[in-house]
N, C-alpha and C positions, 0 to 999 in steps of 0.2 A: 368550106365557105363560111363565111364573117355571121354570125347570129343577125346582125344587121342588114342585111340582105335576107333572109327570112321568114316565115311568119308563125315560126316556131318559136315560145319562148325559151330562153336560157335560163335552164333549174336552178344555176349555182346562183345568178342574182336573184334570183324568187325565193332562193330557201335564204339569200344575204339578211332580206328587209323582213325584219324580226319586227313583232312589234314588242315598245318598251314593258318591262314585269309593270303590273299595276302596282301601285304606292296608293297606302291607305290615306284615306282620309283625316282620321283620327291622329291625337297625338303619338309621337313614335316612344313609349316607355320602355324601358328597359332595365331589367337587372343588370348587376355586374357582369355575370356572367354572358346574358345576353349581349350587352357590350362587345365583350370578349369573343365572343362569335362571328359578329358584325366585321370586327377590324381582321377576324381570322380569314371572312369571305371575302373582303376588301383586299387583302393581299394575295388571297386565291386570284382575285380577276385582274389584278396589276399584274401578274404573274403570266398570267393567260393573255394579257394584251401585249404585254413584250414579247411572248413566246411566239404568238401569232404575225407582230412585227416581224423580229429575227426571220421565221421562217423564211420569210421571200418569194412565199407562196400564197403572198395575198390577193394574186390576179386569176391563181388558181383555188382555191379556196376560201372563198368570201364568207364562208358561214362562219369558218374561226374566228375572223377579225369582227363581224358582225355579235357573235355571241359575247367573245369579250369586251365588247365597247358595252354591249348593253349593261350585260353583269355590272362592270364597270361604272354604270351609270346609276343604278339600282343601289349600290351596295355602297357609294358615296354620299347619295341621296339619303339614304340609310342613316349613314354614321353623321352627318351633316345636322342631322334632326331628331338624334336620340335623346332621349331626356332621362338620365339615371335614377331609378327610385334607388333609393339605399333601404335596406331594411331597418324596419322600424323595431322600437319596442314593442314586445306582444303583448295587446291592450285586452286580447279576450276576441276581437271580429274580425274577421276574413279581409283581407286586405292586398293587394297586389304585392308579387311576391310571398304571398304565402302558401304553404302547402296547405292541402284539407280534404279530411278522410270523411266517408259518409258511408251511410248503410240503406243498403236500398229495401224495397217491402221482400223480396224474396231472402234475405240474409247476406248478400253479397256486400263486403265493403271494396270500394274503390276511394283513390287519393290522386290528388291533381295538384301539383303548382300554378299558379297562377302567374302569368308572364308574359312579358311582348310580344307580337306578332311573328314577328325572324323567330324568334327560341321556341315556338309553342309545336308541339308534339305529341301530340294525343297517345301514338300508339307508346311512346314512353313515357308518360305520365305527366305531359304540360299542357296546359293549357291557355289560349291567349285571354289576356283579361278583356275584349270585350266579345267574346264566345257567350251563348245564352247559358252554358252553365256559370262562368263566371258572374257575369252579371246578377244571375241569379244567387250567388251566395256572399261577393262581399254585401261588406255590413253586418251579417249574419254572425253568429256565436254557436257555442256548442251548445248542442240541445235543440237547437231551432228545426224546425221541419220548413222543408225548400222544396215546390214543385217542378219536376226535371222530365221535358216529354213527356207529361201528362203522369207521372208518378211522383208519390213522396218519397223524398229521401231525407233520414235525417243526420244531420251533423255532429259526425263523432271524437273529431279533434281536430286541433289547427295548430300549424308549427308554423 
């Protein structure tokens, strides 16, 4: 029997109607490399919406062509509104796109790049520049002591 005559709903348009990724507010900055991300995940979803096409299986499978239009929509969106920082001369202060090493009160140093939103990656060592640690250290130089979750840390180099 037709879903339409039912009063059950149909899971595969329920799981279809995704709703769109959130898009920051903020300007969309970017490294090179971030860039490079961007248009690597932008071909990931052009990829995935053809693939999803071709199938022919989009009357049985609505979640594929739903995911890839979104991606799709997202990772356009994206690349439509990147703004590339280039790296700059190293003037001495923390500045997007820079990496920077710090030492916290118990002796532990950790080191962050500072980067876009799409590239930032904590567990591998990015960080989006408008993250409260970011925030909190460009402008910043070596030497400076920076309040980070209620501890000091101080700034031990910047590349």
């Amino acid at each position: 029997m037709s879903v339409a005559f039912t009063k059950e709903s149909d899971a595969e348009a329920v799981a279809a109607d995704l709703p769109d990724r959130p898009i920051p507010a903020h300007p969309n900055l970017v490294t090179p490399n971030g860039l490079a991300l961007i248009e690597a995940e932008l071909s990931s979803a052009r990829a995935a919406y053809a693939a999803a096409q071709a199938g022919g299986s989009i009357t049985t499978d609505r979640t594929a062509m739903a995911r890839a239009t979104r991606d799709l929509r997202y990772w356009s969106a994206r690349r439509a509104s990147a703004q590339i920082i280039e790296a700059r001369p190293h003037d001495g202060s923390i500045a997007f796109g820079n990496s920077v090493s710090f030492e916290r009160e118990d002796g532990r140093t950790q080191t962050f790049a500072i980067v876009g939103d799409d590239e930032a990656d904590p567990a591998r060592g990015s960080v989006s520049y408008v993250s409260p640690l970011a925030r909190a250290m460009i402008g910043k130089s070596v030497g400076d002591i920076v309040t980070l979750a209620g501890q000091e840390v101080e700034i031990v180099a910047v590349v």
